[in-house]
C-alpha angles and dihedrals in degrees: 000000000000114000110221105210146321117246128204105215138185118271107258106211122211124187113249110217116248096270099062087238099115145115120263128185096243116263101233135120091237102046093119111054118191117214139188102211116216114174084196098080117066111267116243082022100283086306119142120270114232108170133032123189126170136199123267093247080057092235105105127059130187129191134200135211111198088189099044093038098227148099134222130211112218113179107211113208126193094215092061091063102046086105094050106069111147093053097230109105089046120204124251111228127204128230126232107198145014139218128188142166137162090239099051104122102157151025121215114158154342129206134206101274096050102266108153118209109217139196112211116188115223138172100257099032139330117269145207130244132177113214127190121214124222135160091240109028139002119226110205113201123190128238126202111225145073114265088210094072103012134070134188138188146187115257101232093207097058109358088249111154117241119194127176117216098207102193095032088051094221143109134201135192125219128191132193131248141172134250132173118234138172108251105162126050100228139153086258108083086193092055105121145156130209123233139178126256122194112232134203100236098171147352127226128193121195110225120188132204131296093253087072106040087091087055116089089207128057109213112242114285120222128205142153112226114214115177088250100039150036115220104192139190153136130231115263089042129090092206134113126193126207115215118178101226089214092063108004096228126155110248126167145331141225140188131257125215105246097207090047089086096173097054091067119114105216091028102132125189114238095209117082097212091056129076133221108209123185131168124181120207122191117184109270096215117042101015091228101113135060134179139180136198139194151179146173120217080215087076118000103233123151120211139184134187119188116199122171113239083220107062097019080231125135113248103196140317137224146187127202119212120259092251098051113097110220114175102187141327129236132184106230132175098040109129102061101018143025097276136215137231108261119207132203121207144121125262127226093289089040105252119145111254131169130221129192118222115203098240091222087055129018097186082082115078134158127198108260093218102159098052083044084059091063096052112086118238086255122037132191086204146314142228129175117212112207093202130182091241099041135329119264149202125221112197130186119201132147088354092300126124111215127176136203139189118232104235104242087214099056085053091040082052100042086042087052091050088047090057091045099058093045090054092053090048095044088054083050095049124091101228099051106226120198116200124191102248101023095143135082115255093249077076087081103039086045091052086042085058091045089051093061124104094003119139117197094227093055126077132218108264105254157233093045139162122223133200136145123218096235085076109010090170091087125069129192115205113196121186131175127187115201095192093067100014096238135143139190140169132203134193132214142183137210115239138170123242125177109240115207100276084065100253127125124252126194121222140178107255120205109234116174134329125222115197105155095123124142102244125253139152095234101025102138116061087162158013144186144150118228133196102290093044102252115134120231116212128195106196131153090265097061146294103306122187110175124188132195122252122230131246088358083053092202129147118253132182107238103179151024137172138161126159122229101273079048101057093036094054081050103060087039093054101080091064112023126014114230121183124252131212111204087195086089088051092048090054095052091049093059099048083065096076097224088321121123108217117261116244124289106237096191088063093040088055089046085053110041107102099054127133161173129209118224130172088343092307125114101224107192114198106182088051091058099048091045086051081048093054102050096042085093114084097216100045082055091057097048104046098010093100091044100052084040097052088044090052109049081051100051093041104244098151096179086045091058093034088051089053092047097049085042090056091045097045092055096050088058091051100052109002083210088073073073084122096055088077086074092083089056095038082051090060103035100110097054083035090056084042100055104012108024084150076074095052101060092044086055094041090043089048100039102047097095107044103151123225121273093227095029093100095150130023106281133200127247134190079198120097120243122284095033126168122204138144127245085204123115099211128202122238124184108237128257086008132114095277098045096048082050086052089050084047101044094046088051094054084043091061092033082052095048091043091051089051103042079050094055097039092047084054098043096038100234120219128270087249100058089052102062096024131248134273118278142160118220116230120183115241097236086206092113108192087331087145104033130116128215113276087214105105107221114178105199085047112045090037105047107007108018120185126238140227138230095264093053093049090042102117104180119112091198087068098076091047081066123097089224088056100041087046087046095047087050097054086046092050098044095041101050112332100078086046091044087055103042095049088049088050100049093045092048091047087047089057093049102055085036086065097028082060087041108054101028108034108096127233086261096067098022124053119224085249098043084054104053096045084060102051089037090060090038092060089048093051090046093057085047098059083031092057085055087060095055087044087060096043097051092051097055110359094176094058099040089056091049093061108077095199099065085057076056100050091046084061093040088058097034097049087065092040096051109035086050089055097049083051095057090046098048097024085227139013118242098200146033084219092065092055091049090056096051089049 
């Protein structure tokens, strides 16, 4: 590439911020660079590419040469790839600027507006530019911080720059503006160009928990950095928040796996020779799916955890053997499916191969052979694009750029495999799991097929036998009989025996019957076996699909759907027939995109209690359909509130008492299912309200959940009973917060010097010196007091919403060691600050009135006087405008309570009788302030 010309151009200054941490264009000579660009010549010089990082929009993509020291803008446009669709030619895409400097030793990051992160080596330390990259000229722009501790990122949302001081503890968020500036020296003085100037647009502190303000030193905070969220922790927690970087707002947490050492955040190696690498991963299209991997060049061992970024739960785990070589991980197939994890490593002779990972279970995998096929023996690098259209790979090689479609088809075929082979290891399992896709997307299209030419007034022709050739050892037998309306289905299963000349037969084996139908005349329209053996049945009751059990070998019923006409025509049916048109069906089944509908909940819970007497015996088959759905944990996290909520309105009482058992089972099984009691903490009022029996069982089960990282008896200088947060929180600086924070960190050292004063003079026991023995539970009340973090005006102000624990009405509770704990960490964050302050501001309106009114002109000028009981009428509206609020948010129970009619006369008298004085300048009679009470 030529280079046109180097300009000298006038010094642009920028303000630093007060505290020296800013961005500044970089004061060089050389800071602008002019380029001809010529996309015949080879990019970085021919030079090898070594790294390759994209934009967040997925429509940018910058590449770095280590050896060539540049870096090379290449815009990636879908409409350059709707002929490609396979993803094996590639397209070779062209670049459209240029950036390079002696000292460029590394590539972070890019945003959507072309800013390029950079990593610049110096004597002293690395540092960090920001370069913006133009066709015509780059503008470098300096930021102060080490990149070895440090890390930065471009907000998606607004193309603000976000950057993490680690040992400072703080962030701060920059934005760009425009300024005009001479930069030519020309006859014409008006003659001008605009250029960009970097802005400090806010400033974050990290502050962490009470139990380490005595400390002089914070322990090292950990965190990922995506352009949309913050993941934040400390070493030492296994806890990992959640911020949103638009708004800085504090989200949501989830729970690290302590033994998965690598994945932590803030895990260092001790030993210098040895390197601690971690990535993070978040689905690019529909934000639900995170993922983080980590390994330590120590021992090699890769590991993944999966959490969805819906229920904050953890999906599934893996860990990938030491001599396996696993480059780096992607979440592909997103937009238009359920996805899969998608890794990128060499096989035994070291060519690059690809393998996709179901994102419910990591433990399946298939060989992505296919995608393998499109990557060259030998590659530069290597990036994969999870876009909104179709997923991509970006390949390096011989300093070309070449992109490639992933072929929807290959990852709807591996995905289809993946779930094939779950559902052949679910039937095998002891504990039968239902997920709630578990089947491959021919499912649809078979059932659509199914769906032609029936007619809801004739009936399959039966009896009939069913098998499929993928696994022509299984047999469904369906039988109807009109006379008496009933239906029943058996399975059997070819086996060998030996006869008595000592060769095997095969014979068909009986293995289970299933007759719990409702009975009609007409009930089965059709019937077919599909690969895994599972029989699919369309009847006038729903869409049924039922599997076989192994080893039980018993027949379940997996699955049931109808849609609303469906369901309505059903109920209808036993005593007048309606017709029915399964058009409507067949359109609703096309609009899922190879998905079978979930379940519909409202009809489960209808149908619940169902059931069929045999030999003296109630089998139930929708509870136990329902009790399969929800075995798996994730499924329960996911659907658990909502079945909950549905039946305690609809007054299922074993329903709610099956998902509140369920949440409580699993937390004795495996103590990190501890997120799974929010379904229950959500519904407790309505739960205190209808079943308060289930309360007290959860409240009685849940009240010693040990501590996740209490593994010994520890000591506290705390006193029993003690609540507290493991979470750092981010305040903005020089706001409220921040200034509650300065306030509440002073009372906390005048507190501590008080008490080490009093303790020195009174010669405290030993024990109080070093603490005393506790153990650490968990208070299982998830986000049971929280308020939304969403400001809504009109709402917060007039009519504010409230939370579990304020519409909690069950006297037990605070008997409990959850709630005291709980009361306590309310108390000793905000709640003692809250009431003091009220109490200072109320006693300095009383004596402001009490001077006011009763000091005599002697002592207390005209003027004097009427500033008092000024300021006294304006502090009375304030605490009286806390009365109306209360009223307004729940007027029957405000007026039950006497003593708020008390506390509105408390604040009027003073109101009034200040205003009459000012206006009167005196009052002539008792009888005068009575009346205007």
């Amino acid at each position: 590439m030529e280079k046109e010309m180097e300009m000298e151009v006038p010094l642009i200054i920028v303000e630093p911020n007060d505290e020296n941490i800013g961005i500044n264009l970089q004061r060089s000579s050389r800071g602008f660079e002019n380029y001809y660009l010529n996309n015949n010549l080879p990019p970085h010089n021919s030079k090898k590419i070594t790294k390759i990082v994209c934009s967040s929009d997925t429509n940018y993509v910058v590449t770095f040469s280590e050896e060539d020291k540049s870096i090379h803008g290449w815009p990636i446009h879908d409409d350059d790839f709707e002929d490609e669709k396979e993803g094996k030619s590639g397209k070779e895409i062209r670049y459209n600027s240029r950036f390079q400097k002696e000292e460029l030793s590394d590539l972070l990051m890019v945003s959507n507006d072309r800013y390029v992160l950079v990593r610049i080596s110096k004597k002293e330390q690395d540092e960090f530019r920001i370069v913006k990259l133009d066709e015509k000229e780059n503008e470098i722009f300096y930021v102060k911080g080490n990149p070895a501790y440090d890390q930065g990122t471009f907000i998606s949302s607004n193309n603000d720059f976000f950057i993490i001081y680690k040992k400072e503890l703080e962030a701060y968020v920059y934005h760009t503006s425009q300024v005009i500036v001479n930069k030519r020296e020309t006859n014409n003085e008006y003659n001008r160009d605009i250029t960009t100037i970097w802005q400090i647009k806010s400033k974050y502190k990290f502050v962490f928990p009470q139990q380490f303000w005595q400390k002089e030193i914070r322990p090292p905070i950990g965190f990922f950095l995506t352009p949309e969220k913050l993941f934040l922790t400390y070493k030492g927690s296994n806890i990992l928040s959640q911020w949103d970087l638009s708004t800085m707002t504090f989200e949501k947490q989830y729970l690290l796996e302590l033994n998965k050492r690598n994945i932590h955040p803030a895990a260092k190696v001790d030993d210098d020779i040895f390197e601690l690498k971690q990535t993070m991963v978040v689905d690019g299209s529909k934000k639900n799916i995170m993922a983080i991997h980590g390994y330590s060049t120590f021992n090699y061992e890769h590991q993944i955890l999966v959490y969805s970024m819906v229920t904050e739960f953890k999906i599934s785990s893996y860990t990938i053997p030491s001599e396996n070589s696993t480059s780096n991980i992607s979440i592909v197939g997103t937009s238009k499916n359920d996805g899969g994890l998608l890794i990128y490593g060499f096989n035994a002779e070291g060519k690059p191969e690809y393998f996709l990972h179901d994102l419910n279970d990591l433990d399946f995998c298939e060989n992505a052979e296919t995608i393998s096929s499109i990557i060259p023996d030998q590659v530069d690098a290597q990036l994969v694009v999870n876009k909104e259209l179709s997923d991509k790979i970006v390949i390096a090689k011989d300093s070309k750029l070449i992109v490639h479609n992933i072929s929807e088809e290959e990852l709807k075929m591996l995905r289809d495999k993946l779930k094939l082979k779950k559902l052949k290891k679910d039937q095998s399992d002891k504990d039968f799991k239902y997920y709630p896709y578990p089947y491959p997307s021919s499912i649809v299209k078979t059932i659509l097929e199914m769906l032609e030419g029936l007619d809801w007034n004739r009936s399959a022709d039966l009896p009939e036998e069913y098998t499929c050739k993928e696994l022509d050892s299984i047999k469904w037998s369906v039988n109807h009989w009109k006379k008496t309306g009933k239906t029943a289905i058996k399975v059997s299963e070819l086996i060998y025996v030996d006869n008595e000349s000592g060769k095997k037969l095969c014979e068909w084996k009986e293995l289970d019957e299933f007759k719990y139908f409702p009975p009609r005349e007409i009930f089965v329209f059709a019937c077919k076996c599909i690969e895994n053996g599972d029989l699919i049945m369309i009847t006038k009751q729903g869409i049924r699909i039922f599997t076989i059990i192994q080893p039980s070998k018993k027949i379940k019923m997996r699955y049931f759907w109808d849609n609303d006409r469906w369901r309505e025509i059903w109920k209808s049916s036993k005593k007048l027939e309606k017709p029915f048109d399964f058009d409507q069906v067949k359109v609703e089944l096309s609009r899922r995109r190879n998905k079978l509908p979930p379940l519909d909940i409202t009809r489960l819970i209808e149908l619940y209690e169902t059931f069929y007497v045999e030999n003296n015996y109630r089998i139930w088959p929708f509870k136990d359909l329902l009790r399969n759905y929800l075995q798996d944990t994730t499924t329960l996290a996911k659907y658990g509130k909502k079945i909950l909520y549905k039946a305690i309105d609809a007054k299922k009482g074993n329903i709610v008492e099956l998902i509140c058992n369920m949440c409580l089972n699993f937390l004795e099984k495996d103590s990190d299912n501890f997120y799974l009691l929010r379904i229950i903490v959500k519904c407790l009022p309505k739960l205190q309200q209808n079943y308060p029996d289930i309360v007290a069982e959860f409240m009685a089960k849940s009240s010693m959940i040990l501590d996740h990282q209490c593994f010994i008896v520890t000591n506290s200088e705390y006193t029993l009973i003690h609540g507290y947060s493991r979470d750092v929180m981010i305040y903005e600086k020089n706001t409220f917060w921040d200034h509650y924070h300065q306030i509440q960190f002073f009372y906390y050292k005048i507190y501590n010097i008080i008490k080490n004063v009093i303790e020195t003079i009174s010669g405290g026991e030993e024990e109080e010196k070093f603490g005393i023995p506790v153990v650490v539970f968990l208070i299982p009340l998830y986000k049971f007091s929280s308020f939304s973090t969403n400001f809504d005006l009109y709402h917060d102000i007039y009519k504010p919403k409230s939370n579990a624990f304020v519409d909690m009405h069950y006297p037990a509770f605070y008997k409990e060691w959850n709630a005291e704990a709980l009361l306590n960490f309310k108390w000793h964050t905000y709640g003692k600050y809250y009431y003091y302050t009220h109490w200072i501001w109320f006693l300095i309106y009383l004596l402001m009135f009490s001077i006011g009114t009763t000091a005599s002109s002697s002592v207390l000028s005209t003027g004097m006087r009427n500033i008092l009981l000024s300021a006294s009428i304006i502090i009375g509206f304030v605490f009286f405008s806390f009365e109306i609020r209360d009223f307004f948010w729940r007027p029957r129970k405000y007026l039950k309570n006497f003593w708020n009619l008390f506390d509105c006369g408390a604040y009027l008298f003073p109101i009034v009788t200040s205003m009459y004085w000012l206006k009167y300048e005196y009052l002539n009679h008792m009888v005068d302030i009575l009346l205007l009470c």
